[in-house]
N, CA, C and O atoms as CSV, one atom per row, in Angstrom:
chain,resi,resn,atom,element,x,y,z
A,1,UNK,N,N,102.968,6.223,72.942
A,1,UNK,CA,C,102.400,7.246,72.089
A,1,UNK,C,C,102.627,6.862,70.631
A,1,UNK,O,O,103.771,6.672,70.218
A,2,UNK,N,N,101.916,6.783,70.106
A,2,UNK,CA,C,102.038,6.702,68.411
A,2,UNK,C,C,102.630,7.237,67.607
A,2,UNK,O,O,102.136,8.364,67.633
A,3,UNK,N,N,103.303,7.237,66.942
A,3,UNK,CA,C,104.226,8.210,65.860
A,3,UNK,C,C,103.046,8.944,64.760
A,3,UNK,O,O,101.857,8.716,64.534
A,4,UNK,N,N,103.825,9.709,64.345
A,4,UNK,CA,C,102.649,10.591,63.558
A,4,UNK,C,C,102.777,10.975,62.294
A,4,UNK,O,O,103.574,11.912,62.237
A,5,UNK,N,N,102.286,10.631,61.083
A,5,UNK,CA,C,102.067,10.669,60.029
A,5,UNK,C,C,101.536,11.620,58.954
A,5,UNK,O,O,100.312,11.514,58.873
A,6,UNK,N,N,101.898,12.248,58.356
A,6,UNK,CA,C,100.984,13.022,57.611
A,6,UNK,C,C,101.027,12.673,55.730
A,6,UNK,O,O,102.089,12.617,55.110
A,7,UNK,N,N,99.769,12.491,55.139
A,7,UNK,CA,C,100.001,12.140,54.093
A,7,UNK,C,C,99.580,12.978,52.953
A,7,UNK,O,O,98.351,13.009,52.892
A,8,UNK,N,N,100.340,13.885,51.738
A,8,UNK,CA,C,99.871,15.073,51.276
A,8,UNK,C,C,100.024,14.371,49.799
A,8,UNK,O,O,100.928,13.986,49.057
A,9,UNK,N,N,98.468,14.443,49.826
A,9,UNK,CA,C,98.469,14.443,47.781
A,9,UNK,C,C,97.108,15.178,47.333
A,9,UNK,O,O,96.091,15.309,48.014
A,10,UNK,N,N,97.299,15.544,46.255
A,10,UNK,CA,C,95.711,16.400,45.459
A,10,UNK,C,C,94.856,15.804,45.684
A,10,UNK,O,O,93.744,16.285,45.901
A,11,UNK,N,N,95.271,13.919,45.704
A,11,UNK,CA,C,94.100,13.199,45.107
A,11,UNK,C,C,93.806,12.562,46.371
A,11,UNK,O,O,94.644,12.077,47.132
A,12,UNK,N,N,92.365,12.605,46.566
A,12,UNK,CA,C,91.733,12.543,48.113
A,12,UNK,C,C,91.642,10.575,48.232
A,12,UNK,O,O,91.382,9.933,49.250
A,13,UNK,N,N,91.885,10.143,47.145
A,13,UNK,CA,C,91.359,8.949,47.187
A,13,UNK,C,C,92.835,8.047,47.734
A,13,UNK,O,O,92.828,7.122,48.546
A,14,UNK,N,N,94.208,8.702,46.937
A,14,UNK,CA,C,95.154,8.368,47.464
A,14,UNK,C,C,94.973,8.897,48.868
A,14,UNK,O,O,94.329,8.101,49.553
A,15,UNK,N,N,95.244,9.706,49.343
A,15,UNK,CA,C,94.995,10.405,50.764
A,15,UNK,C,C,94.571,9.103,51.642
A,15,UNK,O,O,95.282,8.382,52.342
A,16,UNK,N,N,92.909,9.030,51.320
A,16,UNK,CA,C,92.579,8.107,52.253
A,16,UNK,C,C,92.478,6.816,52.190
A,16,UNK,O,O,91.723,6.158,52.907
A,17,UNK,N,N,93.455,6.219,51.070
A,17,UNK,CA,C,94.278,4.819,51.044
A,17,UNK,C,C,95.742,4.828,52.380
A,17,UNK,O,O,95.967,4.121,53.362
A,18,UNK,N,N,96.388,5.890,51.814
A,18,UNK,CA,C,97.645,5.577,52.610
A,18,UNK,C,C,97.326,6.134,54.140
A,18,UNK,O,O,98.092,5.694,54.997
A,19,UNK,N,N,96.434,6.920,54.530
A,19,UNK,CA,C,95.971,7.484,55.892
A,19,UNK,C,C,95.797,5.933,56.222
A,19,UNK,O,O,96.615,5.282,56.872
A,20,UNK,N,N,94.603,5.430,55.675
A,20,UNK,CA,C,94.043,4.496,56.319
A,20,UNK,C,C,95.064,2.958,56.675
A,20,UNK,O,O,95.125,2.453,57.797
A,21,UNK,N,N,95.790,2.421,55.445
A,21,UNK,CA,C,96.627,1.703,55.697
A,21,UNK,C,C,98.070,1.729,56.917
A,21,UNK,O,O,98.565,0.745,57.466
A,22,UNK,N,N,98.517,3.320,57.088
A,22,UNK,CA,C,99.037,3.501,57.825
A,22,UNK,C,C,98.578,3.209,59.615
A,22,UNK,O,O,99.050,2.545,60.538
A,23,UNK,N,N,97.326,4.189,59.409
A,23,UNK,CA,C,96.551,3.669,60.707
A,23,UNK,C,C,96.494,2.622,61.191
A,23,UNK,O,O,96.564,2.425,62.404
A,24,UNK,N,N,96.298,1.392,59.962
A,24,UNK,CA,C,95.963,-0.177,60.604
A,24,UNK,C,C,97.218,-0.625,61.157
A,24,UNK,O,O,97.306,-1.579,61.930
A,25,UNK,N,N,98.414,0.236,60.660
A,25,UNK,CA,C,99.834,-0.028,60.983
A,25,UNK,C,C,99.866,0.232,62.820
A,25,UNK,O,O,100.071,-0.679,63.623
A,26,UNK,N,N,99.643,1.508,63.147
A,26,UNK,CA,C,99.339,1.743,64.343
A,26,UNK,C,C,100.287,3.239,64.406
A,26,UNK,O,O,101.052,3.641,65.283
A,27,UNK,N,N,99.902,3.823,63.154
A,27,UNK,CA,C,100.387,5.198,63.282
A,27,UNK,C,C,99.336,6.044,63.448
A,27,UNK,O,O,98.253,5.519,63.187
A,28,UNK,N,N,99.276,7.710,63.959
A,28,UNK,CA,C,98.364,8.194,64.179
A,28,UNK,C,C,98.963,9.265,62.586
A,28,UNK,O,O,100.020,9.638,62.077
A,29,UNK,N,N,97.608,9.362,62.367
A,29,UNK,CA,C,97.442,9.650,60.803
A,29,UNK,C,C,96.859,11.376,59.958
A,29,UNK,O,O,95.753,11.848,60.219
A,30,UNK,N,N,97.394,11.749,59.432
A,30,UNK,CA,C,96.718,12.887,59.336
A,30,UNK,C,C,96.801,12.810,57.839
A,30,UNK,O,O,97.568,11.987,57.341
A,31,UNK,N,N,95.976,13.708,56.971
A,31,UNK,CA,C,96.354,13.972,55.667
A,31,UNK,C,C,95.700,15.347,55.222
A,31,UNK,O,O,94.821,15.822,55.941
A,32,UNK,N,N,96.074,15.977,54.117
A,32,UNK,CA,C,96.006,16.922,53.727
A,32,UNK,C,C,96.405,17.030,52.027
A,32,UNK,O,O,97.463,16.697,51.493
A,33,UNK,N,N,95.095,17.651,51.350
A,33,UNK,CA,C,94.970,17.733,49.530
A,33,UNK,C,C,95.991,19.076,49.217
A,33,UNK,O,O,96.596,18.931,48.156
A,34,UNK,N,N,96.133,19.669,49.550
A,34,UNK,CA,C,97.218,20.801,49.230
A,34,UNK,C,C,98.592,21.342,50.210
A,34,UNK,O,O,98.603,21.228,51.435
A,35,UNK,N,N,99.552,21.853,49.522
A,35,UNK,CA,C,100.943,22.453,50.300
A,35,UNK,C,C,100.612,23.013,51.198
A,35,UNK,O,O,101.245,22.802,52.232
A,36,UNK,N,N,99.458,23.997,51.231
A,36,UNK,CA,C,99.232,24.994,52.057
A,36,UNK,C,C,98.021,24.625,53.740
A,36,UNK,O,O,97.619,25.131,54.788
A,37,UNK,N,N,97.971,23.678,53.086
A,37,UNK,CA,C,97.455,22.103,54.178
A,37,UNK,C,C,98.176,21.603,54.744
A,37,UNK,O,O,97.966,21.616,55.956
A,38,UNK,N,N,99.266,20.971,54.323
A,38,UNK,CA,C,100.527,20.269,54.749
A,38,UNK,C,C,100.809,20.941,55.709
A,38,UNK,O,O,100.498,20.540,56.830
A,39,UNK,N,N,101.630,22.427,55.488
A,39,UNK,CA,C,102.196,23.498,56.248
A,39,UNK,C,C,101.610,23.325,57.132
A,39,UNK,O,O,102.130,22.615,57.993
A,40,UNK,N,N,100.255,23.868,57.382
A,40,UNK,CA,C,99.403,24.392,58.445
A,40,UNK,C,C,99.484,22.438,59.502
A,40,UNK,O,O,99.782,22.213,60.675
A,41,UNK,N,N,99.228,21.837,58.804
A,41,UNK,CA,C,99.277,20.617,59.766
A,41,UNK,C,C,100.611,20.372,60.425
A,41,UNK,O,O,100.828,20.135,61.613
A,42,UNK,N,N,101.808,20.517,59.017
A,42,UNK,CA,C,102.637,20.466,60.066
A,42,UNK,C,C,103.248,21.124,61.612
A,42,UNK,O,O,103.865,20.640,62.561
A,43,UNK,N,N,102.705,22.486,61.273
A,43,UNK,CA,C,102.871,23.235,62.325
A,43,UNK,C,C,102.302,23.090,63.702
A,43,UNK,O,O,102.838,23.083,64.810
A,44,UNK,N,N,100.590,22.933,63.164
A,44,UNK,CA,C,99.891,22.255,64.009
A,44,UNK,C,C,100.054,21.057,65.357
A,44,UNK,O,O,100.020,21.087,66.588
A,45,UNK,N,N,100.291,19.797,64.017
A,45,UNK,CA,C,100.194,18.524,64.741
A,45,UNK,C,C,101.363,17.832,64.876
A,45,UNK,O,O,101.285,16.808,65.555
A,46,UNK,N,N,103.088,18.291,64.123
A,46,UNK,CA,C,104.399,18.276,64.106
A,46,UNK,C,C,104.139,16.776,63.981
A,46,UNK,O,O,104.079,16.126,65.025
A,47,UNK,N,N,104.002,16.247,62.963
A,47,UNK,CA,C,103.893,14.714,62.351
A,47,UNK,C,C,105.444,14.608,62.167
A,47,UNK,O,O,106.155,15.490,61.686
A,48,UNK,N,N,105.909,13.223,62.688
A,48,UNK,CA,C,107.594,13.044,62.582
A,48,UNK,C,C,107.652,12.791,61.012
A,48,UNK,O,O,108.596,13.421,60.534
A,49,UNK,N,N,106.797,11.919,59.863
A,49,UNK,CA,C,106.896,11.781,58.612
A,49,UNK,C,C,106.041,12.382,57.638
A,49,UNK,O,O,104.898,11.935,57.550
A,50,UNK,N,N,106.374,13.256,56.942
A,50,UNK,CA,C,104.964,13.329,55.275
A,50,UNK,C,C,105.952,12.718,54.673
A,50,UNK,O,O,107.170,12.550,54.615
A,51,UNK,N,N,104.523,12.355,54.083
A,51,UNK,CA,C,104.770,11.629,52.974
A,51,UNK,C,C,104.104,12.729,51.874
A,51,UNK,O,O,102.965,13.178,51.999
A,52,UNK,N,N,105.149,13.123,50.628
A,52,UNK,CA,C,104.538,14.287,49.838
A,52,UNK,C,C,104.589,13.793,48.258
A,52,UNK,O,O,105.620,13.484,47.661
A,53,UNK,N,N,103.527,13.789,47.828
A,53,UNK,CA,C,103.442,14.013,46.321
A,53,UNK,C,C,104.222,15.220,45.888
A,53,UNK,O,O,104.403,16.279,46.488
A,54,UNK,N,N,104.569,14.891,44.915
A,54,UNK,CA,C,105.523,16.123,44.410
A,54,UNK,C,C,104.588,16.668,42.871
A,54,UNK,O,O,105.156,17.551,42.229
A,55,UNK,N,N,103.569,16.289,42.458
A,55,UNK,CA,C,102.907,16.661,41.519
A,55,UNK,C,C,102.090,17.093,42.452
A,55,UNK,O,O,101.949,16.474,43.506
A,56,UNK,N,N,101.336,18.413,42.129
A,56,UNK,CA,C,100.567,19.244,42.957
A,56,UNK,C,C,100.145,20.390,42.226
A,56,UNK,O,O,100.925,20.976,41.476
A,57,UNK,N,N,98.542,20.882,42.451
A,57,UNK,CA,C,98.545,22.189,41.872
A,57,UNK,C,C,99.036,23.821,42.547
A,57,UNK,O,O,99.390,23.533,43.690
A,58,UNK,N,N,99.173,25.004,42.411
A,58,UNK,CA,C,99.463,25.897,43.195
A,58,UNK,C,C,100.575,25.558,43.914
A,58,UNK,O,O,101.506,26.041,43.269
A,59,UNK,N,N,100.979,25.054,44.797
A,59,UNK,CA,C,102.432,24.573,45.304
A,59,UNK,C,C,102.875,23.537,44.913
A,59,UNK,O,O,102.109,22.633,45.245
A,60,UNK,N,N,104.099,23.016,44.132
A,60,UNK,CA,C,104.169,21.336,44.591
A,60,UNK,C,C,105.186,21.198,45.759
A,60,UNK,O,O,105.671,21.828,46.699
A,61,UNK,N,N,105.222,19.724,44.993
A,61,UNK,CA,C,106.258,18.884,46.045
A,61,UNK,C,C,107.222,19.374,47.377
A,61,UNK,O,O,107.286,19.255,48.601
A,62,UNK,N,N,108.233,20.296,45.708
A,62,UNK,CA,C,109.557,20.740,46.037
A,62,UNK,C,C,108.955,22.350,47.059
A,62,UNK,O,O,109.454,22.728,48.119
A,63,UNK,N,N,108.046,22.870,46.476
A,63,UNK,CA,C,108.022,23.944,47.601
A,63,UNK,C,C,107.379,23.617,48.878
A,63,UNK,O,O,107.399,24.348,49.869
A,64,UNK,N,N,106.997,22.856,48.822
A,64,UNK,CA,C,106.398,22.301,49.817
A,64,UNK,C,C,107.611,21.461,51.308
A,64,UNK,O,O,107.605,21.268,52.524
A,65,UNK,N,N,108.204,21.303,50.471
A,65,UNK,CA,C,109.166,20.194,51.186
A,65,UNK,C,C,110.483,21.488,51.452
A,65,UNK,O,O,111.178,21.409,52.465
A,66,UNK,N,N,110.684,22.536,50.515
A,66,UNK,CA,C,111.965,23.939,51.257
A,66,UNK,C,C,110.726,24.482,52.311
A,66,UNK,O,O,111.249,25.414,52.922
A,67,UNK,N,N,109.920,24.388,52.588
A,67,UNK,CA,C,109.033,25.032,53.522
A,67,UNK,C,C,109.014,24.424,54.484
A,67,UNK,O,O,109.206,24.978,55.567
A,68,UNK,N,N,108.809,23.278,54.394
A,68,UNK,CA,C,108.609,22.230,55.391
A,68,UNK,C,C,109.853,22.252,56.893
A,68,UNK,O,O,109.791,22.396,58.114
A,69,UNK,N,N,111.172,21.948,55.567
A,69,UNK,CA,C,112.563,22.198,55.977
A,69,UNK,C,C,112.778,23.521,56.699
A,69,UNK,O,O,113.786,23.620,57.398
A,70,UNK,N,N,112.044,24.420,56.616
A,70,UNK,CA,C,112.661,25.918,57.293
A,70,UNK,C,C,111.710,25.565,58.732
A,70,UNK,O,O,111.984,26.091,59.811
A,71,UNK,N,N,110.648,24.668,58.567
A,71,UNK,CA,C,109.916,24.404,59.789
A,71,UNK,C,C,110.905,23.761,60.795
A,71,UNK,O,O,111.404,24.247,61.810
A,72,UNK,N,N,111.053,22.516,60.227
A,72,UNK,CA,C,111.673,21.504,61.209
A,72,UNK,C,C,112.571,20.695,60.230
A,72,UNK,O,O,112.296,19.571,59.811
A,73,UNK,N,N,113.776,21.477,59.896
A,73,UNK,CA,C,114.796,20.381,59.492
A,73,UNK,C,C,114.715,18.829,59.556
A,73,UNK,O,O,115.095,18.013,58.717
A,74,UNK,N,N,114.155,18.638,60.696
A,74,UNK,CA,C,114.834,17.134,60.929
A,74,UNK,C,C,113.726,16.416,60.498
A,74,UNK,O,O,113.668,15.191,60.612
A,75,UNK,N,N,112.710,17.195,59.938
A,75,UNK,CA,C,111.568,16.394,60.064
A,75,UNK,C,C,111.740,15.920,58.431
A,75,UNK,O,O,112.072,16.504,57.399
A,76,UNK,N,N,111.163,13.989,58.920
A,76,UNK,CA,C,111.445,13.209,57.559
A,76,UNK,C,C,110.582,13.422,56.923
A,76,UNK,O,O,109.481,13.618,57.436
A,77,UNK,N,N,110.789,13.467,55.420
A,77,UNK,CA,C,110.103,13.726,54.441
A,77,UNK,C,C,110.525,12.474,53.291
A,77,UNK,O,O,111.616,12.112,52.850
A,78,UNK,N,N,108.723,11.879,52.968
A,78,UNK,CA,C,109.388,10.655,51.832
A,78,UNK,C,C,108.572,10.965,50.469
A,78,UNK,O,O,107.379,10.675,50.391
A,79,UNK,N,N,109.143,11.457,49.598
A,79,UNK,CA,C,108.411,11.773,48.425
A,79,UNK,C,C,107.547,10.703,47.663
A,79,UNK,O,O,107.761,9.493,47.750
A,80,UNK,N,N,106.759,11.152,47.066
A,80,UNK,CA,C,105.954,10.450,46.059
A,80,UNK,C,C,105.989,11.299,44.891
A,80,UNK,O,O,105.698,12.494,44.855
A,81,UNK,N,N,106.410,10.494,43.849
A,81,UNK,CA,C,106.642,10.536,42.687
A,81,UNK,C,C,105.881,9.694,41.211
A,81,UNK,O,O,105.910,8.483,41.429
A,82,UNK,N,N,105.340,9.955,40.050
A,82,UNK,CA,C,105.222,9.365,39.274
A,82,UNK,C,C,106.383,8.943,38.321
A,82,UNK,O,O,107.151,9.899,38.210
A,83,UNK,N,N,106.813,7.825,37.562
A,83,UNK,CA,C,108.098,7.908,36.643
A,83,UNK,C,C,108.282,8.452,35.707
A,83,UNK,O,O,109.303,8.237,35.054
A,84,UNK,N,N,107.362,9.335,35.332
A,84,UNK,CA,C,107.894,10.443,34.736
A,84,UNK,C,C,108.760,11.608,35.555
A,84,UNK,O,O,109.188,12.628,35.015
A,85,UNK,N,N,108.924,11.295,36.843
A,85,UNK,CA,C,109.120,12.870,38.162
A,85,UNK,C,C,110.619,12.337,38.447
A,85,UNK,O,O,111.109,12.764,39.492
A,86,UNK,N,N,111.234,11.669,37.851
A,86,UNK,CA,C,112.582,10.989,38.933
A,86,UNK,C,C,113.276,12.081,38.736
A,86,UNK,O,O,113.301,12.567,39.866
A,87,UNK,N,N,113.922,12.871,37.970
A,87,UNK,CA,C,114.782,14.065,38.307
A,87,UNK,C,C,113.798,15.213,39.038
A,87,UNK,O,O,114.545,16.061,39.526
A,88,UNK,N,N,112.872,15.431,39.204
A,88,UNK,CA,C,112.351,15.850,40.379
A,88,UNK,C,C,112.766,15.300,41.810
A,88,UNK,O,O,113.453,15.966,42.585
A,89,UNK,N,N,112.210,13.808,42.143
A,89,UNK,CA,C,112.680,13.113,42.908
A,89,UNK,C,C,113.832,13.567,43.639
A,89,UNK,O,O,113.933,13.967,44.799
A,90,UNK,N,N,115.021,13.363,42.354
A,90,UNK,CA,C,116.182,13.314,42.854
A,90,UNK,C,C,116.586,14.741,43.380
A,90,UNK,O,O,117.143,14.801,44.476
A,91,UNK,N,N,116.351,15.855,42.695
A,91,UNK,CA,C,116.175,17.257,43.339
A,91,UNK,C,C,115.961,17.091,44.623
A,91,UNK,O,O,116.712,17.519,45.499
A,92,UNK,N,N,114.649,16.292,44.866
A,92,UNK,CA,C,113.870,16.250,46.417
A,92,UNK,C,C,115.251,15.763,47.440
A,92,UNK,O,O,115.698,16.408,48.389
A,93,UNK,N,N,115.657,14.678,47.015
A,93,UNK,CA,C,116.882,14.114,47.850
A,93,UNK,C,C,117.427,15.018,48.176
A,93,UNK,O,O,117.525,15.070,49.402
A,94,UNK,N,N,118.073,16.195,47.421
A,94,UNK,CA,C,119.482,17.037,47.381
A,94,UNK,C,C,118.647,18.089,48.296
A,94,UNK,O,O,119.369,19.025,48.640
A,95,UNK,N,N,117.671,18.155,48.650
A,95,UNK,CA,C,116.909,19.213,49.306
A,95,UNK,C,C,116.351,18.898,50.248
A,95,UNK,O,O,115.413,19.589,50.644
A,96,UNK,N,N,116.778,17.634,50.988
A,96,UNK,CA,C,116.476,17.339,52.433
A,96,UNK,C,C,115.415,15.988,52.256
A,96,UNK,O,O,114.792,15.647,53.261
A,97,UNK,N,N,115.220,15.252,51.025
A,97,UNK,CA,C,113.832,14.163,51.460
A,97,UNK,C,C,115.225,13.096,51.891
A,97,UNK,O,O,116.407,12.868,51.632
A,98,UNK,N,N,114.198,12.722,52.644
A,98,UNK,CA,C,114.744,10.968,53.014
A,98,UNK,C,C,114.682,9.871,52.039
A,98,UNK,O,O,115.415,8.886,52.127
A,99,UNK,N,N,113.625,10.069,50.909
A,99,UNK,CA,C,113.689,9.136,49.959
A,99,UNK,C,C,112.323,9.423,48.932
A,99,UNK,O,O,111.553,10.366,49.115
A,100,UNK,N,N,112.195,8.504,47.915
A,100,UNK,CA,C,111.178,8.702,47.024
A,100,UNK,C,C,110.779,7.091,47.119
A,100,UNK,O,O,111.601,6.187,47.265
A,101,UNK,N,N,108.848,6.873,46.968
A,101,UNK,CA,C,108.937,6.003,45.989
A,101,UNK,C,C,107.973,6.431,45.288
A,101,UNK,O,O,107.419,7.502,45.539
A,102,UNK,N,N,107.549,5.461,44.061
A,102,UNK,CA,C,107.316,5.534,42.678
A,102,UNK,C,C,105.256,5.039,42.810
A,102,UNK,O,O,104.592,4.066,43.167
A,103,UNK,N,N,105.071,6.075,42.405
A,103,UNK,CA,C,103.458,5.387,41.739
A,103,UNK,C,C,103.193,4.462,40.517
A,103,UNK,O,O,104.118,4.714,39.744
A,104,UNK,N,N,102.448,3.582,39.993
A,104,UNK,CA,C,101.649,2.747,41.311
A,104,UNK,C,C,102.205,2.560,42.873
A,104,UNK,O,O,103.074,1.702,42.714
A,105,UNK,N,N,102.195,2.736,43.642
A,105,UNK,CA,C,102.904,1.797,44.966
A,105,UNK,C,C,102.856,0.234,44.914
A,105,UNK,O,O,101.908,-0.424,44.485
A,106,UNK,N,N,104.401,-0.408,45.578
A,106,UNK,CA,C,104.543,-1.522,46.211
A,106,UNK,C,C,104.032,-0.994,47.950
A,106,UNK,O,O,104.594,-0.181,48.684
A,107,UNK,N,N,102.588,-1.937,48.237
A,107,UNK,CA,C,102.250,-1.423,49.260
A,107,UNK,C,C,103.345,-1.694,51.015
A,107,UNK,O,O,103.396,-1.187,52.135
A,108,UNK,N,N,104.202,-3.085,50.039
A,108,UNK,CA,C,105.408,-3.630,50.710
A,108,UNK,C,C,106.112,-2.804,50.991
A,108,UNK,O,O,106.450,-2.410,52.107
A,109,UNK,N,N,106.417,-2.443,49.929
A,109,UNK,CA,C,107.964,-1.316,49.937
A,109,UNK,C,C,107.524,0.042,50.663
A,109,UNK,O,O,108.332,0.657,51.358
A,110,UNK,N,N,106.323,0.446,50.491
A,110,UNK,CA,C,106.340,2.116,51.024
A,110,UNK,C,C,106.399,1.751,52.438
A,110,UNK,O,O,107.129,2.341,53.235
A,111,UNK,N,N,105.688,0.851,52.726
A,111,UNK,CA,C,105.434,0.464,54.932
A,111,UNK,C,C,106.917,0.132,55.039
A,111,UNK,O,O,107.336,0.772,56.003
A,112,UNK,N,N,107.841,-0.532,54.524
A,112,UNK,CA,C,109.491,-0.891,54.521
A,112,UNK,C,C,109.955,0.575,54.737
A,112,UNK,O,O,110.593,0.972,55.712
A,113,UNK,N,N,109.593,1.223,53.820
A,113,UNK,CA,C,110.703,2.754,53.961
A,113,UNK,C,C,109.730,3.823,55.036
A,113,UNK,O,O,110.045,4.351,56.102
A,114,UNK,N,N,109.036,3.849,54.612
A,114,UNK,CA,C,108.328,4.433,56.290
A,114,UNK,C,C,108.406,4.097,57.423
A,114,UNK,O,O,107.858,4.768,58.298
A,115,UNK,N,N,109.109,2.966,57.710
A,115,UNK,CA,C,109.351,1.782,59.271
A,115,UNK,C,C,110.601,2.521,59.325
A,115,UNK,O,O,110.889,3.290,60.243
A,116,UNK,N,N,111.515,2.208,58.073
A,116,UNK,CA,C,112.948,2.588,58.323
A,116,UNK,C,C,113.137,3.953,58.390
A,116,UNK,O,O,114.016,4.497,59.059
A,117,UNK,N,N,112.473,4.404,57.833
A,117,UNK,CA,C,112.465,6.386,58.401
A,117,UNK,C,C,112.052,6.516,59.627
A,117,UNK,O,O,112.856,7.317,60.104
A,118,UNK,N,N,111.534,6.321,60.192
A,118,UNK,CA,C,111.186,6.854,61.467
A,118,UNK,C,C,111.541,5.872,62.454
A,118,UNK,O,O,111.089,5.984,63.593
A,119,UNK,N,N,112.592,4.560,62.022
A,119,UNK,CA,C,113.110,4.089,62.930
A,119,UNK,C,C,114.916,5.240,62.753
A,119,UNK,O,O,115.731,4.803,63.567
A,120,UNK,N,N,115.306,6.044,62.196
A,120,UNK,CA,C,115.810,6.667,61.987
A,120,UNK,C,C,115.756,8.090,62.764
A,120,UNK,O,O,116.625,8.662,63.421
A,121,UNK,N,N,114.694,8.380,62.516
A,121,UNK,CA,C,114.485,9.494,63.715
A,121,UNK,C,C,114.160,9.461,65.115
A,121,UNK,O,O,112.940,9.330,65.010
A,122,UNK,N,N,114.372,9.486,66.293
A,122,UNK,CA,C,113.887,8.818,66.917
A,122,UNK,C,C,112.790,9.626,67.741
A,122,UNK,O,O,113.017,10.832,67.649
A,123,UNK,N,N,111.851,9.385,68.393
A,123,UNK,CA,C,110.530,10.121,68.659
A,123,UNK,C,C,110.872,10.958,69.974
A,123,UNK,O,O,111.323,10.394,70.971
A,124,UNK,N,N,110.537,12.909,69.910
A,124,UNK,CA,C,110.704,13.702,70.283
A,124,UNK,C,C,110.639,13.445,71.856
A,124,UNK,O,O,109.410,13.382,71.880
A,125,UNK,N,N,110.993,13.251,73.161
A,125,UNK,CA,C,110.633,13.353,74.273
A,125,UNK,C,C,110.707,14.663,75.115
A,125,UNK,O,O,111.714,15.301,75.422
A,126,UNK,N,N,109.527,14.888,75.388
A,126,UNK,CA,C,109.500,16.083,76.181
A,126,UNK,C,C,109.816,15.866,77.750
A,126,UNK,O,O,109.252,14.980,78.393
A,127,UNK,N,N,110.900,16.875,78.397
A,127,UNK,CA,C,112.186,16.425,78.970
A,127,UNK,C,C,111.488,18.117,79.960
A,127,UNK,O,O,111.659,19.331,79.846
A,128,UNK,N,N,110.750,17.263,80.796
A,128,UNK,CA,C,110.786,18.403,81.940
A,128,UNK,C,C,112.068,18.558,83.083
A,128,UNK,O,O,112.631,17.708,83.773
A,129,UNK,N,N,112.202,19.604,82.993
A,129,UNK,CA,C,113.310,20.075,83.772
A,129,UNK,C,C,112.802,20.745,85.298
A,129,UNK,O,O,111.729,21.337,85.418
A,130,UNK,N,N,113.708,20.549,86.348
A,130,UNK,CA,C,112.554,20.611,87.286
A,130,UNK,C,C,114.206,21.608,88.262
A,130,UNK,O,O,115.298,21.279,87.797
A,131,UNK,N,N,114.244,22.487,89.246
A,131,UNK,CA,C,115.240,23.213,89.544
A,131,UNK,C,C,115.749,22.754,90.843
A,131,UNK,O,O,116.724,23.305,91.354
């Protein structure tokens, strides 16, 4: 089964860069332009990683990601940030993300910390119990 991805930014063009690159990875991929998107997917389709912009209109990052957390604690969260956002960022850390990286992207480095996050979590098995 594929691990599952979700990728949340305003900007649709990022969206369907990192959807798509992920996919060729062999993740199953979802994305979503707003917080209130995210939510609803996560609930939905329980993606083990977002990946969240933290610049956002109407919700950002950070509310997005204490929301996320009241969903599913465990669920990894890797911020995206511009360098102007690093004490944002670092907020994000202290509030449950697994990590940040930095816009432009190293397309190296984000597939590196997305491998190592979710080789970190390990994938949910549903565990029938039988009497």
């Amino acid at each position: 089964m594929k691990r599952k991805i979700l990728v949340v930014d305003d900007n649709k063009e990022t969206c369907d860069t990192l959807t798509e690159i992920f996919a060729e990875q062999g993740y199953q991929t979802f994305s979503a332009l707003s917080g209130r998107l995210a939510l609803n997917t996560v609930k939905k389709k329980k993606p083990e990683l977002v990946l969240l912009d933290i610049k956002m209109p109407k919700m950002d990052g950070i509310d997005v990601l204490k929301r996320i957390k009241k969903i599913d604690k465990d669920l990894v969260v890797v911020m995206i940030t511009g360098y102007g956002a690093l004490d944002t960022a670092k907020e994000a850390m202290r509030l449950g993300a697994y990590d940040y990286v930095t816009k432009p992207f190293d397309l190296d480095f984000i597939k590196a910390v997305i491998r190592d996050a979710l080789s970190e979590r390990k994938p949910k098995r549903v565990v029938k119990r039988t009497r």
